[in-house]
C-alpha positions in Angstrom: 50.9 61.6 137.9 50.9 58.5 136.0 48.1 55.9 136.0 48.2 53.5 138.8 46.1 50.2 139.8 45.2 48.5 142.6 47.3 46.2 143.8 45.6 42.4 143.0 47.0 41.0 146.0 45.0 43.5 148.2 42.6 41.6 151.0 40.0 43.8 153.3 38.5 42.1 156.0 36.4 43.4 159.4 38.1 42.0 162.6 36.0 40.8 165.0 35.6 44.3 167.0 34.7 46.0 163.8 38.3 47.4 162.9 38.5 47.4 158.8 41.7 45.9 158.2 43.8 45.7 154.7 46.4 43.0 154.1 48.6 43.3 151.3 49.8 39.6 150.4 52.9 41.2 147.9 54.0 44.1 150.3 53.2 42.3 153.4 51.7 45.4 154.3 49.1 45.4 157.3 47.3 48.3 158.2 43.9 49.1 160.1 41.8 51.9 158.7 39.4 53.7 160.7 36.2 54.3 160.4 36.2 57.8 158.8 38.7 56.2 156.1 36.8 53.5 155.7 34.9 54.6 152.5 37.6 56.7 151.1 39.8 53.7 151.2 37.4 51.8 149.3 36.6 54.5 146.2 40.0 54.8 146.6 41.3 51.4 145.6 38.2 51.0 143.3 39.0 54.2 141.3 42.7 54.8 142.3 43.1 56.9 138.8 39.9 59.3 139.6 41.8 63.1 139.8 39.1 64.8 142.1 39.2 61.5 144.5 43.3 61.3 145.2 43.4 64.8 145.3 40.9 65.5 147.8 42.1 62.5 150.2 46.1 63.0 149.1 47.6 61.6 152.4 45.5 58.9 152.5 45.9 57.6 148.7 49.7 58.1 148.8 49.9 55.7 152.1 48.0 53.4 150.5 51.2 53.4 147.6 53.5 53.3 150.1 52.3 50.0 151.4 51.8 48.4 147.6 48.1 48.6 148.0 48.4 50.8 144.9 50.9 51.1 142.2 51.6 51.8 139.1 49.8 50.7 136.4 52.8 49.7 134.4 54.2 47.5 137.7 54.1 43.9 137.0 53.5 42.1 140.1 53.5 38.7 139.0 57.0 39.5 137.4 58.4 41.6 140.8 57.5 38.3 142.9 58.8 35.9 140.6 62.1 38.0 141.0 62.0 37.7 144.6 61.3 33.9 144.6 63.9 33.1 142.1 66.4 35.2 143.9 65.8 32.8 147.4 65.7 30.2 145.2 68.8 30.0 143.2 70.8 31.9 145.5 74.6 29.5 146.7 76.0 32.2 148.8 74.4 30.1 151.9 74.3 26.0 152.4 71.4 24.7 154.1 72.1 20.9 154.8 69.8 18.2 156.4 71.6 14.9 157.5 69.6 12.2 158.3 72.1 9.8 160.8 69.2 7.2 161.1 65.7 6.4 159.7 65.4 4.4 162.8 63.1 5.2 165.6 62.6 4.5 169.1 58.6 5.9 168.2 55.6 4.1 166.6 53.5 7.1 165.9 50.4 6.1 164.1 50.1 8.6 161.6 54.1 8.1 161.0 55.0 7.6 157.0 58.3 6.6 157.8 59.8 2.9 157.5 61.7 3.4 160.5 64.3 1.1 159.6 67.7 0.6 158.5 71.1 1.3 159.4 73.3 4.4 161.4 75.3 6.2 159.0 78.5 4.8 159.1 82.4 6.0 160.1 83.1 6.4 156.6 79.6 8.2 155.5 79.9 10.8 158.4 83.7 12.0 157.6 82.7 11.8 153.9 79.6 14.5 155.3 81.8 16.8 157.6 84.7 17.0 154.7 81.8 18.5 152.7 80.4 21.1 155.5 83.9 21.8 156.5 84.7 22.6 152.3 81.2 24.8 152.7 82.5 27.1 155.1 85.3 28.3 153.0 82.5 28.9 149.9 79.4 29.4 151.9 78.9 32.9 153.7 76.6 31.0 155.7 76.2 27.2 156.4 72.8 25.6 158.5 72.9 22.0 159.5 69.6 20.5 160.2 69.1 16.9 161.8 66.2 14.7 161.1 65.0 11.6 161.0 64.0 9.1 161.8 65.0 10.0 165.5 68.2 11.8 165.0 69.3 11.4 169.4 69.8 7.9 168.4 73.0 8.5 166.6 74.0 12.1 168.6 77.6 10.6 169.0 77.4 11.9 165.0 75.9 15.3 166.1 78.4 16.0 168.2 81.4 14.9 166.3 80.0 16.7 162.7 79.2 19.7 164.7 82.2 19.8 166.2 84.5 19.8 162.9 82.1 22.2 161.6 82.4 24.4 164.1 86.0 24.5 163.6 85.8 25.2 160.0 83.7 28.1 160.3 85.9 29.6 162.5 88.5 29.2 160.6 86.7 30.5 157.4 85.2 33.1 159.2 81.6 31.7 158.3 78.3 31.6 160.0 77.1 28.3 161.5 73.9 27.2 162.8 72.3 23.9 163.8 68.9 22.4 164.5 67.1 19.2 165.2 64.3 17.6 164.7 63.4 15.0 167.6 60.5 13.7 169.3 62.2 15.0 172.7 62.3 11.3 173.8 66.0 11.0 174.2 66.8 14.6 175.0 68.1 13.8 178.6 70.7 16.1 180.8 73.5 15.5 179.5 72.2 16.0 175.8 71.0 19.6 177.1 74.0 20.3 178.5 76.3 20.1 174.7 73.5 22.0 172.9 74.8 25.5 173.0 78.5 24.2 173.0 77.7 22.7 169.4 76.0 25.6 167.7 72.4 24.1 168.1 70.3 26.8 168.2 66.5 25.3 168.3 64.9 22.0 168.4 61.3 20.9 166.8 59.5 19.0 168.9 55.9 17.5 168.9 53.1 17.3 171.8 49.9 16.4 170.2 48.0 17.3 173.2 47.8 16.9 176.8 48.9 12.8 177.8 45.9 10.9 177.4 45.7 12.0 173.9 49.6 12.2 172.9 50.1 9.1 174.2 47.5 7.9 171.7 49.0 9.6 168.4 53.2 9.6 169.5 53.4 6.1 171.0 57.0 3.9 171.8 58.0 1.5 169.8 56.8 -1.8 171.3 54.1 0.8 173.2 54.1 2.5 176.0 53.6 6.2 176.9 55.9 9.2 175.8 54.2 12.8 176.7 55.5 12.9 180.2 59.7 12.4 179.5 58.6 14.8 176.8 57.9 17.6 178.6 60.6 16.7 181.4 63.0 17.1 179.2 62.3 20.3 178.0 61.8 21.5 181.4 65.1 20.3 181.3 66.6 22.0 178.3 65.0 25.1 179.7 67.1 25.1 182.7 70.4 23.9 181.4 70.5 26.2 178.3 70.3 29.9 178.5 69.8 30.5 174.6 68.2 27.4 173.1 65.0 27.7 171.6 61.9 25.0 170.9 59.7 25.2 168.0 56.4 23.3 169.6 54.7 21.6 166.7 50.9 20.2 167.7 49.7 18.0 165.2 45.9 18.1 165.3 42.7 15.6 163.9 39.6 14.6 165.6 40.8 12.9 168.8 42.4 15.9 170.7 41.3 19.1 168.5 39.3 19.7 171.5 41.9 19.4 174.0 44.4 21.7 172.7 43.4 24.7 175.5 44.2 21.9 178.3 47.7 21.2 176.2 48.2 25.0 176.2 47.4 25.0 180.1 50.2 22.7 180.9 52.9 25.2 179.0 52.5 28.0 180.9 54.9 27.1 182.7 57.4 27.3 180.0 59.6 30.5 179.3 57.7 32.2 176.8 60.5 34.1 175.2 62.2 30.6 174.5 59.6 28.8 172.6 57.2 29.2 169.7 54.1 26.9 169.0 52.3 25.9 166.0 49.8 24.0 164.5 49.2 21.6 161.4 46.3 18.6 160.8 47.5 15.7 160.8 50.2 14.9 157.4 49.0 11.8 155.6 52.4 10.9 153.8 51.5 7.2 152.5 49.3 4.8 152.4 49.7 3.6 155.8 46.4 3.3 158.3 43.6 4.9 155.8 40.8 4.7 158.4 42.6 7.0 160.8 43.5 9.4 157.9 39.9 9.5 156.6 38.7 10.0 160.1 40.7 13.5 159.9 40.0 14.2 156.7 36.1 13.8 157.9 36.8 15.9 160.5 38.6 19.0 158.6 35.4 19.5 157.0 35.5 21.8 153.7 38.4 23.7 152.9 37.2 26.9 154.7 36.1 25.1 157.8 39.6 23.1 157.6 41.3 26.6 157.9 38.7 28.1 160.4 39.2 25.4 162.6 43.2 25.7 162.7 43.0 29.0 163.1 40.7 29.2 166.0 43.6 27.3 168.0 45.9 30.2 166.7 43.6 32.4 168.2 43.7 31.0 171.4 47.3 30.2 171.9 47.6 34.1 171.3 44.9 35.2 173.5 46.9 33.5 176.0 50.3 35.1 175.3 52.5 32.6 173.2 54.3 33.4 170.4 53.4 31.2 166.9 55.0 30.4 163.7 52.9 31.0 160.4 54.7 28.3 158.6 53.5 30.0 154.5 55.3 33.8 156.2 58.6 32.2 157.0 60.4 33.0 153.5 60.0 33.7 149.7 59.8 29.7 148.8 56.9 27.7 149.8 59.4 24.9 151.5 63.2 24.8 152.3 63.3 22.2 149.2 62.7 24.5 147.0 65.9 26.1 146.8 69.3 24.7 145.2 71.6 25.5 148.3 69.3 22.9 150.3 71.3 19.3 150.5 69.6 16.4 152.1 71.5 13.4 152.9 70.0 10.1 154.0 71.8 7.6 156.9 74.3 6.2 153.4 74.9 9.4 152.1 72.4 8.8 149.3 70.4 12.7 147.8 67.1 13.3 148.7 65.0 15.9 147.2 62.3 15.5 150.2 62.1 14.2 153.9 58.7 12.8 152.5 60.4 11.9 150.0 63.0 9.6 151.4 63.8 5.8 150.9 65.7 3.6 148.5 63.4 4.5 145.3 63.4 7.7 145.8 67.4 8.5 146.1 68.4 11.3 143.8 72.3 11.1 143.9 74.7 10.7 146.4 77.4 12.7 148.9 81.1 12.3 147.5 84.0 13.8 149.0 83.7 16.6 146.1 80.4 17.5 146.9 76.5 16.2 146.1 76.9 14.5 143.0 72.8 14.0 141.4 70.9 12.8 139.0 70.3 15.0 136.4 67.0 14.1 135.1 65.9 14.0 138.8 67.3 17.3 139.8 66.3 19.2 136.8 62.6 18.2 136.8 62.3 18.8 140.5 64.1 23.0 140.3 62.3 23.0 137.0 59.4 23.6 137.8 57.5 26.9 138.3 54.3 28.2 139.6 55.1 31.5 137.2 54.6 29.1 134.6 51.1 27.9 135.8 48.0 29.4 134.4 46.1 28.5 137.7 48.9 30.0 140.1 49.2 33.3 138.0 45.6 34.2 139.0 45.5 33.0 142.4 45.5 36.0 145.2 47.8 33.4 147.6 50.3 33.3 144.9 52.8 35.7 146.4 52.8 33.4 149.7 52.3 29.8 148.4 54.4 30.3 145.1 53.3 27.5 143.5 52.5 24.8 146.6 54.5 21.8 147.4 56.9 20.0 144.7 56.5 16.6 146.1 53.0 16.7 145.6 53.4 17.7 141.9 56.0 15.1 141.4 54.3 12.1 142.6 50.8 13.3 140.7 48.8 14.8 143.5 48.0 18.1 141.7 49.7 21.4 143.2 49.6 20.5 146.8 47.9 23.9 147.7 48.4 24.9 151.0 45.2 25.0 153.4 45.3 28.7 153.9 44.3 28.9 150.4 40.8 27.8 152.0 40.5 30.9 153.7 42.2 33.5 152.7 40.6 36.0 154.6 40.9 34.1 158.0 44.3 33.9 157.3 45.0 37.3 156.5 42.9 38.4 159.8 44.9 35.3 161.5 48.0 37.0 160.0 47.3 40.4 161.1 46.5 38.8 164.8 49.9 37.1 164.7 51.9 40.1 163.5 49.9 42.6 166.1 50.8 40.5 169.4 54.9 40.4 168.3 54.6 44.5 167.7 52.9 44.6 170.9 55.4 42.3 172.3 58.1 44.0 171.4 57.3 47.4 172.6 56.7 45.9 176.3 
């Protein structure tokens, strides 16, 4: 047997019943040891090369191989996930497109970074953006159309008539299509619902910051005025006009409604389970826009480790209660969509953005021609250019192999590496993790 080394993305943590668990970060492994193991496990990953010790406990040590907890001494890691990310993010054999119809919005959210102004994208601009998704599906074996905003319902004439012709392509092509959208649920009325499934839109995003007396604080109408309650009528409503849609439920949190979030959770019950994911992230502070209120979260999130604690504990609870959540840092092997070269975002007059924080007039990056996204080089190149395997910092840190390298935009406009707040924690998020990944097995075999 060669020599072999414990893996250095290994985490051990004690749940809270006194199950030893091991998280493997690389492997994704998860596995609870118990109680007689406990010890061998430990000599075992301390002095994985001992003869006597792997011979004696020979099941044991090769189980902990097969789930990259150990490995060979001559295995680079580093270079094995840096394979893996540059294979997501330099692959073209899928396009994954965001149009933005609209920065306008019928909201006035007070945490919003957004201008929420300007035009609808015109005639011209949408053809010029179908001709392109419909050339896609004869490159592409696969082709996702995202909507955003803005507030994306505004202009859903364009949804329907871009999802349409791409629709039509792919069949033709013999490609896969999916859509999405963004929305604050606002405008989602019956009739909305109802064209969903017909035009390949598979899920929605949309936000509830809490119960009403504290949503209707945060996510207000433009001019004021309450939103929470057409909210959550309309995805009753989308519930029980649509047999497959699903909702991603995003719960922005800060010091206002942390507390509330159990009453929020309350109210969804009622929901279909099977048709809708929640998740939660403290409040985003995109720009300079109302600094009290963001300091006021930023007071609240405490230090980094109590930031993470105190997101997870409402992770906790929303699976305690049965609901399925969404780990945002497990989706994929890039820390954002925007990291990869087959993501296209196109703003309301077809200009290239490299962001949706990152959107706006100073910001374009190129534009949408009838030949394709045509961009600025010097743009383009230092934004793909970068690389956390390039980064001293990010080569020794153990949430490499799920962060890889933090968020772009961040780096770009000077605001270090835009870490991601389970790097707080990292044990609460690997017991978090282990949590999550336990109630979908469980799940599953009911």
């Amino acid at each position: 047997m060669g020599d072999v080394k414990a893996s250095k993305f290994n985490v051990l943590f004690k749940e809270d019943n006194g199950t030893q668990v091991l998280v493997n970060l690389l492997s994704k492994a998860i596995a609870e040891v118990d109680k007689e193991n406990e010890t061998v496990v430990r000599k075992l990953l301390a002095n994985p090369n001992d003869p006597e010790l792997t011979q004696k406990h020979h099941d044991t040590f090769e189980n902990l191989k097969y789930g990259g907890y150990i490995v060979d001494a001559e295995f680079d890691e580093v270079n094995h996930l840096k394979l893996i990310n540059f294979m997501e993010r330099f692959d073209r054999s899928a396009i994954s497109v965001t149009v933005m119809p609209t920065m306008q919005c019928n909201f006035d959210c007070v945490y919003c970074y957004e201008d929420k102004t300007g035009p609808i994208m015109s005639p011209t601009t949408a053809d010029t953006v179908a001709n392109f998704l419909e050339n896609m599906t004869a490159q592409k074996r696969m082709v996702s159309l995202g909507w955003f905003g803005g507030e994306p319902l505004i202009a859903f004439d364009l949804i329907e008539y871009i999802n349409s012709r791409v629709i039509d392509a792919a069949e033709r092509n013999k490609a896969e299509f999916n859509s999405f959208i963004t929305t604050n649920g606002y405008l989602l009325d019956a009739e909305k619902s109802r064209k969903l499934e017909k035009l390949n839109v598979r899920s929605l995003q949309i936000t509830l910051d809490g119960p009403p007396e504290y949503h209707d604080k945060y996510r207000i109408l433009k001019g004021g005025g309450p939103t929470f309650d057409r909210i959550y009528s309309n995805i009753k409503t989308l519930f029980k006009g649509t047999q497959t849609v699903t909702v991603k439920l995003r719960v922005n949190v800060g010091p206002d409604n942390y507390s509330s979030v159990g009453r929020l959770l309350d109210m969804l019950e009622e929901f279909p389970k099977d048709r809708f994911l929640v998740y939660f992230r403290w409040i985003f502070q995109g720009s300079e826009k109302n600094p009290l209120f963001h300091r006021k979260v930023r007071e609240f999130e405490g230090t980094p480790k109590e930031k993470f604690q105190k997101l997870a504990e409402l992770y906790y609870m929303a699976l305690e209660r049965g609901f399925d959540v969404m780990l945002p840092i497990t989706n994929s092997n890039v820390y954002c969509e925007y990291d990869r070269v087959s993501s296209v975002l196109i703003g309301p007059k077809g200009g290239l953005y490299l962001c949706t924080v990152r959107v706006g007039d100073k910001y374009r990056a190129g534009r949408i021609t009838p030949d394709g996204p045509v961009y600025d080089s010097v743009l383009y190149e230092t934004w793909h250019g970068f690389s956390a395997f390039e980064d001293s910092k990010c080569l020794n840190c153990p949430l490499l192999p799920l962060c890889l390298g933090g968020c772009r935009n961040a780096r770009m406009n000077g605001m270090g590496r835009g870490c991601p707040e389970e790097l707080g924690y990292i044990e609460e998020f690997a017991k978090l993790w282990y949590r999550v990944q336990k109630f979908k097995k469980e799940r599953t075999v009911k």
